[in-house]
VEXBA-317532 format. One record per residue: residue in three letters; z, x, y of N, C-alpha, C in turn. Coordinates in pm, whole numbers, plus 32768, in hexadecimal, padded with zeros to 4 digits. Layout:
ALAZXYZXYZXY;...
END
This chain:
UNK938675C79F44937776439EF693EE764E9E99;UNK93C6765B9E0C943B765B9DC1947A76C69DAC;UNK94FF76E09D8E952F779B9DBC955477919CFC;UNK952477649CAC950E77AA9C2A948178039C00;UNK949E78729BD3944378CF9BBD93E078DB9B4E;UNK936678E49B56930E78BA9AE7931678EB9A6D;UNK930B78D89A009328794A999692B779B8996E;UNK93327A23995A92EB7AA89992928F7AD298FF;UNK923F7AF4992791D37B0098A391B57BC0988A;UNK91C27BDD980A91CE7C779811911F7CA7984E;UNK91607CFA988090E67D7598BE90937DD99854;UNK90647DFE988B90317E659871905E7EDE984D;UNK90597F2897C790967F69979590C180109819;UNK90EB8011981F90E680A9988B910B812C985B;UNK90FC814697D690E381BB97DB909981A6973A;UNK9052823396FC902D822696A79068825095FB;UNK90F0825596169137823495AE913181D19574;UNK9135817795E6917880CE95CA910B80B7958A;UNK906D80CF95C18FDE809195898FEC80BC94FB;UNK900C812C94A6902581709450905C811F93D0;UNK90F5810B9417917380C593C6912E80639398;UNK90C97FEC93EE90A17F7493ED903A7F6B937F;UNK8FF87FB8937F8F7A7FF3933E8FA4801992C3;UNK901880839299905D8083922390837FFB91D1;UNK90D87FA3923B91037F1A91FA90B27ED191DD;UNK90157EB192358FC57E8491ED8F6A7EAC916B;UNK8F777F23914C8F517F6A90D38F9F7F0C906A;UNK90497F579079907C7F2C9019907B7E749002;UNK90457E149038901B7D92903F90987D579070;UNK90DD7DB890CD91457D5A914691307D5491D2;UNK91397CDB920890EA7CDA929991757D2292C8;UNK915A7D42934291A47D9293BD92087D1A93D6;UNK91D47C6E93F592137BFA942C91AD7B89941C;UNK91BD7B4893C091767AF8939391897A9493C3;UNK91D07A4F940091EF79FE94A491A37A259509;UNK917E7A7B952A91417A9E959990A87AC89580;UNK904F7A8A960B8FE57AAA96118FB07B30961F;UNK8F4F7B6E96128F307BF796138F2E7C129696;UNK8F567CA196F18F447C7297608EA27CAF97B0;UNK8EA27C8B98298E1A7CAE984C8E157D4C9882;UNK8DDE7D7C985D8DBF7DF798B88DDB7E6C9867;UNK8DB47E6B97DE8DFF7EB097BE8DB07F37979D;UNK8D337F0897498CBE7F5897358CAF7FB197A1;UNK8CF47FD398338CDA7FFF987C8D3680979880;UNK8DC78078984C8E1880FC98238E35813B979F;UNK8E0680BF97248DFF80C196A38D83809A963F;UNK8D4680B395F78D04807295A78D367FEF9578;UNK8CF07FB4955C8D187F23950A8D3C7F2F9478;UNK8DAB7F0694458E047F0A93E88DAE7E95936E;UNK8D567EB792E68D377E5292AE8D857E6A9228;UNK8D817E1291DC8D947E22914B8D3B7E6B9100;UNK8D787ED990B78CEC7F2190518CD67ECF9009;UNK8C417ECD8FBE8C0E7EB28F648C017EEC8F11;UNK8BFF7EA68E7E8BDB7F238E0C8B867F2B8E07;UNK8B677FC88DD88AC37FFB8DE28AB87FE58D27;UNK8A477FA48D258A027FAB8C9789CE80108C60;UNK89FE80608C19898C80D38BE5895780F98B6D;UNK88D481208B5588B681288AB9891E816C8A69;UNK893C817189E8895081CC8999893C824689D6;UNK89AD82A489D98987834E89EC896383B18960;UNK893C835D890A88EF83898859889883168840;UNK883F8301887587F182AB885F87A782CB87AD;UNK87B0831F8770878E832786E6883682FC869D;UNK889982E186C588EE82D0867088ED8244867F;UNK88BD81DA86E388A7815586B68836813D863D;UNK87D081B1865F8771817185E887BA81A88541;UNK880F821685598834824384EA889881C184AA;UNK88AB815C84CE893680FF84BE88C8805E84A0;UNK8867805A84E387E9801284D587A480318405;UNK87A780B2844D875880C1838787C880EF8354;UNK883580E983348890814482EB888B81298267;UNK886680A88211883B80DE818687B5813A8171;UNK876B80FF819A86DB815081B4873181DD818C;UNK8749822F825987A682CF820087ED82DA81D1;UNK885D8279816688A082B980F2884882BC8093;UNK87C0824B808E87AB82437FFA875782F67FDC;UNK86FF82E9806E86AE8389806386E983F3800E;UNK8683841C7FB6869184B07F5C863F85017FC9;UNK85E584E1803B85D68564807B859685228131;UNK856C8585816C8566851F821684BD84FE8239;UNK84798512819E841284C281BF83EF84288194;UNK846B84248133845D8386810384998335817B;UNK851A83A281C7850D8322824484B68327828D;UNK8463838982B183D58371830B83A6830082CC;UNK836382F7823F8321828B8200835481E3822C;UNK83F88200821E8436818A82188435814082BF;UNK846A81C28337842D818F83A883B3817B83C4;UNK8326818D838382C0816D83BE82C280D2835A;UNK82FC809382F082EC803682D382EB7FC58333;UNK837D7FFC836983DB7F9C83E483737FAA8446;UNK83207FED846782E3800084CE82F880588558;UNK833F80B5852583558103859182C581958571;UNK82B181A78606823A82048609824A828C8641;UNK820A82F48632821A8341869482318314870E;UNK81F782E2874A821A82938806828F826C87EB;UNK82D881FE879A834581F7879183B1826E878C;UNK839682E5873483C3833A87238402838587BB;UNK839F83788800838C83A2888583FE836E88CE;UNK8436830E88C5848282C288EF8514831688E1;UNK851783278857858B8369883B85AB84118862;UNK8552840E889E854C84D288D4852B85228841;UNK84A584E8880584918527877A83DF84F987BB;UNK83C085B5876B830E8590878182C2854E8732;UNK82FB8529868C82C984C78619832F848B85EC;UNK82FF843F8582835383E785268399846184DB;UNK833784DF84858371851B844C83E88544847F;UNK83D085998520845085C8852884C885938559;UNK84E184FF85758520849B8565858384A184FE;UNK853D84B984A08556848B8401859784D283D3;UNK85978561840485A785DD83D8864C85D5841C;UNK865985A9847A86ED858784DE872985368487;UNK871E8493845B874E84768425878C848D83B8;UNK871E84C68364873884E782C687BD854C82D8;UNK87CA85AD8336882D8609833A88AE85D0836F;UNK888E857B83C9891F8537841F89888508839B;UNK8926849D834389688409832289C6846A8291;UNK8A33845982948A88849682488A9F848181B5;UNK8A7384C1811A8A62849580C08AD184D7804C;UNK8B0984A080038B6284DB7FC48B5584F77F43;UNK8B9784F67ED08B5A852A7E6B8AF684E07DF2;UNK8B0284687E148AAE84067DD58A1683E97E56;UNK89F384377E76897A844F7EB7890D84407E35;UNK889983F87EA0882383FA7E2D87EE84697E18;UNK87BA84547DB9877B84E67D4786D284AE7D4B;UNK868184FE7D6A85E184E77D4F85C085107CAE;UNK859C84AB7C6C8587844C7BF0850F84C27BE2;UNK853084EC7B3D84AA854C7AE38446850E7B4C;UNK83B1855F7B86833584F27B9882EF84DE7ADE;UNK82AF84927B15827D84547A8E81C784427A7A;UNK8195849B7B0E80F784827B4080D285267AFD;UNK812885577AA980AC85E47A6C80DE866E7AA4;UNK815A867E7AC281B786F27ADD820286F77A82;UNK822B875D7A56828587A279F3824C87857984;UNK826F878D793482A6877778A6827686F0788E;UNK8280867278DC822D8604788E818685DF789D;UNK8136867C790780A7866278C780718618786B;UNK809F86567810808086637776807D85BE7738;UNK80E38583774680D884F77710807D84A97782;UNK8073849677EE8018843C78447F9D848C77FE;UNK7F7E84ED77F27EEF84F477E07EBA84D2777A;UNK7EF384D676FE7EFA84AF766D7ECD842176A0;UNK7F3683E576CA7F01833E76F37E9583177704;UNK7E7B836B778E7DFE838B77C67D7683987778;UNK7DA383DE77187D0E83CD76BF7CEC83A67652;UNK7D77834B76307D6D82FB75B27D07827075C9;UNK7D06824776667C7781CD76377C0C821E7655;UNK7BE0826B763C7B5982AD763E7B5782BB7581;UNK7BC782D675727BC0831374E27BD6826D7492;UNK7C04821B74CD7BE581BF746E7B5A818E745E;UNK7B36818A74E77AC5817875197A3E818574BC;UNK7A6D81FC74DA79D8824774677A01823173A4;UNK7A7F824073B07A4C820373097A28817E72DC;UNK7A38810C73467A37809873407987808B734A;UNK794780EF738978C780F37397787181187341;UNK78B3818172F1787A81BC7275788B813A720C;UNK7923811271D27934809F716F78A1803371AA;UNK788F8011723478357F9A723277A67FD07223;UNK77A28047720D7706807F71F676F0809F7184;UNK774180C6711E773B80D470577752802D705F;UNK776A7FDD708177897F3E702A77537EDB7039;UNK773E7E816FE476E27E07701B773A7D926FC8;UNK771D7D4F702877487C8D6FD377CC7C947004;UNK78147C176FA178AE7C346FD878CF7C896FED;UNK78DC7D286FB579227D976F9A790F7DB17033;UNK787C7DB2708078837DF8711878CE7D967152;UNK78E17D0D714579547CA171B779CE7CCC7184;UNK79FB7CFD71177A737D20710B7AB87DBA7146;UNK7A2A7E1171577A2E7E8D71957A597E4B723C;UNK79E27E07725F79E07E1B72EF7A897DA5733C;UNK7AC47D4772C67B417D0372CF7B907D83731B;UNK7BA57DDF72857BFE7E3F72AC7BED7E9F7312;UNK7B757EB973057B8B7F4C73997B807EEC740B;UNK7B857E70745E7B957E3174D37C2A7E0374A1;UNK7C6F7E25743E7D247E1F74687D487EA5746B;UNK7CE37EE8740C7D2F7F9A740E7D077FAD74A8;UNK7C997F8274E27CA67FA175497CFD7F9F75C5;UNK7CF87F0675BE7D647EB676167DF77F057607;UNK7E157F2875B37EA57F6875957E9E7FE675CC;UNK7E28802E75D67E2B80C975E97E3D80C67691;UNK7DED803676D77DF6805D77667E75801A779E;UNK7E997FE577517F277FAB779A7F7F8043776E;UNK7F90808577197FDF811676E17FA6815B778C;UNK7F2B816F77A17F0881C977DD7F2981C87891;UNK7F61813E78B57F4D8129793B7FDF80E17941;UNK8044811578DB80D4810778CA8104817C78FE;UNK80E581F678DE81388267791180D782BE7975;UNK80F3834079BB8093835279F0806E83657A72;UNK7FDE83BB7AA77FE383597B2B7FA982EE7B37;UNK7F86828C7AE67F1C82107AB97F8D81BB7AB2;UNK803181D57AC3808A81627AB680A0812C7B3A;UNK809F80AD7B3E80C2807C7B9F813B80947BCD;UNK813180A27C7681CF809E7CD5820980497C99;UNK82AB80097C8F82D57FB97C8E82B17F507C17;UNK82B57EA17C3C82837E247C0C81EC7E4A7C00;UNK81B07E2B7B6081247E4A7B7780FA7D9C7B68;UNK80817D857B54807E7CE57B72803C7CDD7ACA;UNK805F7C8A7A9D80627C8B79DB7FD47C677A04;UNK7FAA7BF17A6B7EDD7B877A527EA57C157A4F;UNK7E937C927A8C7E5D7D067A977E187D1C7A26;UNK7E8A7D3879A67E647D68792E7DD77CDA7901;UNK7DFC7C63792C7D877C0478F77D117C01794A;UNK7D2F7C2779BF7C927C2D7A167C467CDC79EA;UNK7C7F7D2E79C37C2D7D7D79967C3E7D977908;UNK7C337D2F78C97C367D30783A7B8B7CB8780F;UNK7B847C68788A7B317C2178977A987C5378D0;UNK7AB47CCC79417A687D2C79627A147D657922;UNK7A7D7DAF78C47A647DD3784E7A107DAD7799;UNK79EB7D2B77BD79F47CC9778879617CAA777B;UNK79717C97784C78E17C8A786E788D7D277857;UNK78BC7D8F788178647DF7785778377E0B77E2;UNK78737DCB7772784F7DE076FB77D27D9176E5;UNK77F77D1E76D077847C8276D8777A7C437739;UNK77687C6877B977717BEF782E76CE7C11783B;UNK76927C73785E76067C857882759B7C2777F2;UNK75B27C3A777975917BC37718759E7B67770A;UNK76167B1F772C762C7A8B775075CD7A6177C5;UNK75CD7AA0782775927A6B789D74FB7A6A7880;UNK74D37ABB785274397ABE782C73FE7A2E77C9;UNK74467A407777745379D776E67447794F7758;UNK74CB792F77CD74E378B877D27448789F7846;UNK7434790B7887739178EE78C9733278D47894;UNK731378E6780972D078BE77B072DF78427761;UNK734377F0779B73397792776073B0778076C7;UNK73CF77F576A8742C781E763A74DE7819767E;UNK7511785A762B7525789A75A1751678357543;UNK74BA784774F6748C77F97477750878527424;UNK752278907402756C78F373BD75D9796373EA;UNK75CC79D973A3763A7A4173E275B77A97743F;UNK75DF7B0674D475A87B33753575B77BBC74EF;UNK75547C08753A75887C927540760C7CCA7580;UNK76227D42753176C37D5F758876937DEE75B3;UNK769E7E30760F76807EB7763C771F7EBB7633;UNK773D7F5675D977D27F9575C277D7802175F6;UNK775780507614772A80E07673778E80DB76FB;UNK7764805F774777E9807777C47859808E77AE;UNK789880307728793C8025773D795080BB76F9;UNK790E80ED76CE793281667688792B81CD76EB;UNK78F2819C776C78DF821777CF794581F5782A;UNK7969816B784179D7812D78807A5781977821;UNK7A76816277E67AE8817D77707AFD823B778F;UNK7A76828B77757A85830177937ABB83277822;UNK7A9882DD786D7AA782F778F57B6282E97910;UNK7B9D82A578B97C2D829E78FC7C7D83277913;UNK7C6883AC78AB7C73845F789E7C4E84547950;UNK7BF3843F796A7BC084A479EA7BEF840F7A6F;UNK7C2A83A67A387C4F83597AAA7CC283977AD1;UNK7D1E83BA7A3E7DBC83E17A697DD3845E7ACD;UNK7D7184B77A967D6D851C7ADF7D3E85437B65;UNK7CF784C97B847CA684BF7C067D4984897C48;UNK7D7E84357C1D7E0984037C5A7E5C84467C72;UNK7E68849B7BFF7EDA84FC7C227EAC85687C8B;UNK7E4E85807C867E1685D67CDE7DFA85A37D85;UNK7E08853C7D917E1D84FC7DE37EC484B67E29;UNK7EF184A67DE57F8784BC7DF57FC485147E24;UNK7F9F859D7DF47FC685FA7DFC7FAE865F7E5D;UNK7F43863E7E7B7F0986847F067F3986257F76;UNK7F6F85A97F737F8E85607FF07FFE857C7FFC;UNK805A85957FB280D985A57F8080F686547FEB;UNK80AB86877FD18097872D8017805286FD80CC;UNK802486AE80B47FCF86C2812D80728653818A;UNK809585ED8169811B85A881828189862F81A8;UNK81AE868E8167820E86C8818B81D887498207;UNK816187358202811C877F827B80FE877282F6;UNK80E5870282CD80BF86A9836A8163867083B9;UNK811686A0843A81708685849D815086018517;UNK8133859684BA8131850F84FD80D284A984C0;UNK80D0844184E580B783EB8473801683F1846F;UNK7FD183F685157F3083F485017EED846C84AE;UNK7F3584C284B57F1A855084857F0A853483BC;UNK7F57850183BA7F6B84EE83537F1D84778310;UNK7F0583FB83397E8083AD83127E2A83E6834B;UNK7E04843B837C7D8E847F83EB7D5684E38327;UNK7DC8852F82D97D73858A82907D96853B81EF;UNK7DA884AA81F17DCA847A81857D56843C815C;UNK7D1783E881B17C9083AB81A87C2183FB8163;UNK7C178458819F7B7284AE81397B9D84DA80C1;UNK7C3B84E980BA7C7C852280177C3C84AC7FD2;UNK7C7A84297FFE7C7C83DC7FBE7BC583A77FA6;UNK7B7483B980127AEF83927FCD7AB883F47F6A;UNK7AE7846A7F857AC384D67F3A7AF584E87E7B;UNK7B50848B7E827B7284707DEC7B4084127DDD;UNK7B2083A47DFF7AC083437DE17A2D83727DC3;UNK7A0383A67E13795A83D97DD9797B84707D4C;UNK79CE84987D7379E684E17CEC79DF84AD7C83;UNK7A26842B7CA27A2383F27BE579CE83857BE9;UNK799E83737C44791583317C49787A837C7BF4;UNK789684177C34782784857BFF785D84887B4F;UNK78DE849B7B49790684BD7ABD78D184587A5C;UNK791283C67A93789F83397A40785E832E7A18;UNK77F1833F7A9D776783357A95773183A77A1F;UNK7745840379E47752848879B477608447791C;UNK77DC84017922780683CA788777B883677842;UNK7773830F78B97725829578AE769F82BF786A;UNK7672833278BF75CA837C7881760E83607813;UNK764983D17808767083CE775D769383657718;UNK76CF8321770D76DC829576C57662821876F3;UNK762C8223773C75EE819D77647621818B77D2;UNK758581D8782B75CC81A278DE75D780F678DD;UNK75F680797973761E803C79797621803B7A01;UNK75FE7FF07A7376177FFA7AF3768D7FD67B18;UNK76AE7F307AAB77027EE67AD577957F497AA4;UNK775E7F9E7A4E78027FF27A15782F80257A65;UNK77BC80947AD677EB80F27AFE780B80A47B7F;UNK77FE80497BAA78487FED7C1978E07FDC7C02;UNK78E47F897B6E79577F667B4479AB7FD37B34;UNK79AB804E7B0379E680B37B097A0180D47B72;UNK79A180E57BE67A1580F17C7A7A70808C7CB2;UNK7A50800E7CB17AAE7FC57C9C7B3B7FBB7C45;UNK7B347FE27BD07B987FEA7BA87C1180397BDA;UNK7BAD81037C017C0781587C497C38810D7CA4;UNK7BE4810D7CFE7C5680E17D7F7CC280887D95;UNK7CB07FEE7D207CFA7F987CE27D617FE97CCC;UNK7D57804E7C697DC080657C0F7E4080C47C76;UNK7DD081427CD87E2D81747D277E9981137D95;UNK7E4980AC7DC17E93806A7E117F2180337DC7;UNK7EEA800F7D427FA07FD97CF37FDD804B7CD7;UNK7FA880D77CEB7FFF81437CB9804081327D59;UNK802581437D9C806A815A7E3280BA80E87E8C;UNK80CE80537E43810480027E4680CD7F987E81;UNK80667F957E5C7FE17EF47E997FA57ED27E31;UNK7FEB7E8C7DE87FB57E657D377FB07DEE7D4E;UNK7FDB7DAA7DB87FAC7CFD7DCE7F1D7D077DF3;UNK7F117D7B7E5F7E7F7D4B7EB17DF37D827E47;UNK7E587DEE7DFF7E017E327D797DCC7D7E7D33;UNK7E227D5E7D297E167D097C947DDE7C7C7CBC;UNK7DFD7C607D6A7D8E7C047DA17CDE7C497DA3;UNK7CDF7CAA7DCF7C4F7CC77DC87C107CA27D3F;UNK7C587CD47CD27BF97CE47C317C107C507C33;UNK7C517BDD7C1E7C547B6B7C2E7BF87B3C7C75;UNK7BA87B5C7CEB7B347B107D377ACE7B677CFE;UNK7AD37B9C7CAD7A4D7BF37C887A4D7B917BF0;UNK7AAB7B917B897ABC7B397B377A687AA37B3D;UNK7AA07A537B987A467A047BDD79D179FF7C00;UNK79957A3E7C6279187A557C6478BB7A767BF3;UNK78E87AB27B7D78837AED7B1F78947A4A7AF2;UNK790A7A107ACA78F079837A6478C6791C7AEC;UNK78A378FD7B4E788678BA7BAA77C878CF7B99;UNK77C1793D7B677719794E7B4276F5792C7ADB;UNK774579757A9A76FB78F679ED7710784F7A24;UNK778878457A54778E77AF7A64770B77667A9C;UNK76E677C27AF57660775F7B6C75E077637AFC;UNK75F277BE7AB5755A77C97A5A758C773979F7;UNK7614772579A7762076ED796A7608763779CF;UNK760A76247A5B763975C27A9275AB759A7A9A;UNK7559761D7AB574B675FB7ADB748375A47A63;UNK74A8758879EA7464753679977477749D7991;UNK74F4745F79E474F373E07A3A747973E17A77;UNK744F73417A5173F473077AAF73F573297B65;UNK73B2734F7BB773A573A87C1873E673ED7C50;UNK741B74487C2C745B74987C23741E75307BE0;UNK73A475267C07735B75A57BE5739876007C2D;UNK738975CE7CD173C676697D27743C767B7D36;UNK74A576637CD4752E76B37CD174E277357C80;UNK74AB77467C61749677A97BF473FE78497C46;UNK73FA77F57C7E7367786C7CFE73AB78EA7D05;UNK741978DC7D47744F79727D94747979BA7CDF;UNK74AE798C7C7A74BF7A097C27742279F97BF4;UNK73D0799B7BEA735679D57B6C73077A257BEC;UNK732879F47C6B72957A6A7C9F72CB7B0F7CB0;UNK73717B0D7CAB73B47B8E7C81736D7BAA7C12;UNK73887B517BA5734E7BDD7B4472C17BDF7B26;UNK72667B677B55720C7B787B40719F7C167B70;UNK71DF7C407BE571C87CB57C4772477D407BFF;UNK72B67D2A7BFC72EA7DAF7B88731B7DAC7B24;UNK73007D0F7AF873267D4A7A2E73CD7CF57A6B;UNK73EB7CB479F474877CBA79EA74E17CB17A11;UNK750E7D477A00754C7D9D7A37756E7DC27A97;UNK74F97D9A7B1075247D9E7BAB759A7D0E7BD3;UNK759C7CA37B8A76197C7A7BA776A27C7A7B97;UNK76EC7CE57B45775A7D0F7B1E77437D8F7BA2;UNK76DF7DCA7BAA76BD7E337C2976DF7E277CA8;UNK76B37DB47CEA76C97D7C7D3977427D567D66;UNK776A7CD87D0877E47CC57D00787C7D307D1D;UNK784A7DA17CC678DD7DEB7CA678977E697D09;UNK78387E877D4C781C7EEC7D9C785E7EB67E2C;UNK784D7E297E5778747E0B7ED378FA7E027EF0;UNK79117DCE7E5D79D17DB77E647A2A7E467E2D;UNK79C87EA97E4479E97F377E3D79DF7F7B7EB5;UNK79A07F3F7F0579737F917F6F79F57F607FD4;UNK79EE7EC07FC17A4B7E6D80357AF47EA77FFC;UNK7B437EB57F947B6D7EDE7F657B927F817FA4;UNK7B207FE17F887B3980407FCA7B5E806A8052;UNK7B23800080AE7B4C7FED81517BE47FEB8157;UNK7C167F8E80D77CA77F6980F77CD47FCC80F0;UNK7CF0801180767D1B808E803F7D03811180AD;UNK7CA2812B80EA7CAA81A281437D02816581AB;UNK7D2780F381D27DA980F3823F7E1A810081E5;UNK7E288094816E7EF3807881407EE0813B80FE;UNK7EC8815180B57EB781E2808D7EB3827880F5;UNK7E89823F81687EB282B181BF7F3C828C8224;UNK7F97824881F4801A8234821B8078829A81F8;UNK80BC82CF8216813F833581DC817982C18191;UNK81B48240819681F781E5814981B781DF8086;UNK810E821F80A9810581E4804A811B82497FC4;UNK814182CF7FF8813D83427F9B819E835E7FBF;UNK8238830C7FC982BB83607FCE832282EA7F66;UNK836C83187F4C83B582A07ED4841E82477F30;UNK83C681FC7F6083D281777F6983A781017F5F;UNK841880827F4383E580117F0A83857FD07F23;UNK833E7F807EC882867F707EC0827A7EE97F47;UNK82097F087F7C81E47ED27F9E81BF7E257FCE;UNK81527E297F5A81597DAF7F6981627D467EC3;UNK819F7D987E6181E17D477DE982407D0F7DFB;UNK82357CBF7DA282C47C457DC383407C607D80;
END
């Protein structure tokens, strides 16, 4: 038996100070004796001594991360519905909203806009330029200068014959051309932002076709044009009249979303009463058209093309002048994709490229293929437009969409 003594190993803490002290030092990240094993028994007069952990915790302003997230967004704001607009771009929703202890986007928006701190070079909300104040007066003038070229260009080609009427009808299709580019420059007929320049050529071509497209096509089913076609100038003159009651259908439409936007308290609410505005100015100046057309020389295919154009034209006022200016572009197409098949049908067999337009008009005349054509890509068109148009983004001043 060896008379050296084993080495003595510490105990158990005995009173509960000591558990305390120990418990302190391991807080502060110093062991008690870092030589020595823990001892046993201890959980029995003390709790067990661990290292804290840090606790992770959200933000205690969970809107001042998003305020630091968009912070040009709220300096650039002149008021707290363009940042609603600008957050529903980003994609934040009411439900999102929810998130932030806010019952919509609006009143989200309404927090921010007030938080984010602006000094004296703050933005200023820009004259509007859609038919308030004081510049009525010139958009509407615009407005009804191609009607008014319109019709004298119609009169000159009805006193004249021989060269003198090709030299009439030269000029009023540039007096014209000039009056609608004047008219859909300022306005509510101006485009948001980047407008897309092919625009002005796909409905200049439209235009083109409403004049002489229903005579060409007839002529080339017959085996012709041996010569010059008939030109029907009754539509474009009802077209041309119609731009007065397009602007105003726009502005009137603007303007009520614009009211119904600072009313509404969340975003469904708000495409929920934008949609019937918006079909409801469409058949307005659909009725108004149709109205101008009696009078000048109805036209099926006009009064198609004329709703097409509205809704075209509103979508580039509200900042979708690409998807505007793709639609009239596949409608463009399609009308010369039909003369083409009549023209292709006179290759050796190759009769039936040409069936689907001659048994069109053989059954309505013409005219039902510019109808057709510009009624469907009016209708498909309009589907789009009752969603991007009942957005808050798309009636608050911010940057367009989808121009480049």
């Amino acid at each position: 038996m060896r008379g050296s003594a084993a080495p003595t190993s510490p105990g158990p803490w005995n009173t509960r100070s000591e558990a305390l002290l120990a418990a302190q030092a391991l807080t502060a990240g110093q062991a008690p004796d870092a030589e020595q094993p823990e001892p046993a028994g201890t959980t029995q007069d003390a709790p067990r001594a661990t290292p804290a952990r840090p606790v992770r915790r959200g933000p205690a302003d969970p809107v001042k991360a998003l305020m630091h997230r968009h912070r040009d967004l709220c300096e650039r704001a002149v008021d707290a519905l363009e940042i609603a607009a600008g957050l529903e771009v980003h994609g934040v929703t009411d439900r999102t909203a929810a998130r932030f202890r806010h019952r919509d986007v609006f009143s989200l928006a309404e927090e921010l806009y007030a938080r984010v701190p602006r000094g004296s070079g703050a933005a200023v909300r820009p004259a509007p330029e859609d038919g308030a104040g004081s510049g009525w007066a010139g958009w509407a003038t615009a407005a009804l200068a191609p009607g008014a070229v319109a019709a004298l260009a119609g009169t000159g080609l009805a006193l004249t014959e021989g060269p003198v009427r090709l030299a009439v009808g030269v000029a009023g299709a540039l007096g014209l051309a000039v009056a609608l580019a004047l008219a859909v420059r300022r306005g509510p007929l101006r485009a948001a932002g980047r407008g897309v320049p092919a625009a002005r050529v796909w409905t200049l071509w439209l235009l083109a076709y409403a004049l002489g497209g229903d005579g060409l096509l007839g002529e080339l089913l017959t085996g012709g044009p041996d010569g010059g076609w008939a030109l029907t100038p009754g539509p474009v003159l009802g077209l041309a009249l119609a731009v007065a009651p397009a602007a105003w259908c726009a502005h009137l439409f603007a303007t009520r979303a614009r009211r119904r936007l600072a009313a509404s308290r969340g975003l469904e609410d708000f495409a929920a009463g934008t949609r019937p505005l918006l079909l409801a100015t469409v058949a307005l100046h659909t009725a108004v058209l149709a109205g101008l057309l009696a009078l000048t020389g109805f036209a099926p295919g006009a009064l198609a093309l004329g709703a097409l154009l509205l809704v075209a034209r509103l979508l580039a006022a509200h900042g979708f002048a690409r998807t505007a200016a793709d639609a009239l572009a596949g409608v463009c197409a399609a009308q010369a994709l039909a003369l083409a098949t009549v023209l292709a049908a006179r290759l050796p067999g190759c009769d039936l490229l040409a069936e689907p337009v001659r048994a069109l008009v053989d059954t309505w005349g013409p005219g039902a293929v510019p109808a057709v054509i510009c009624g469907a890509a009016a209708l498909g068109l309009l589907a789009h437009a009752t969603a991007a148009l009942s957005r808050a983004s798309a009636h608050a001043r911010v940057p367009a969409h989808d121009t480049p």
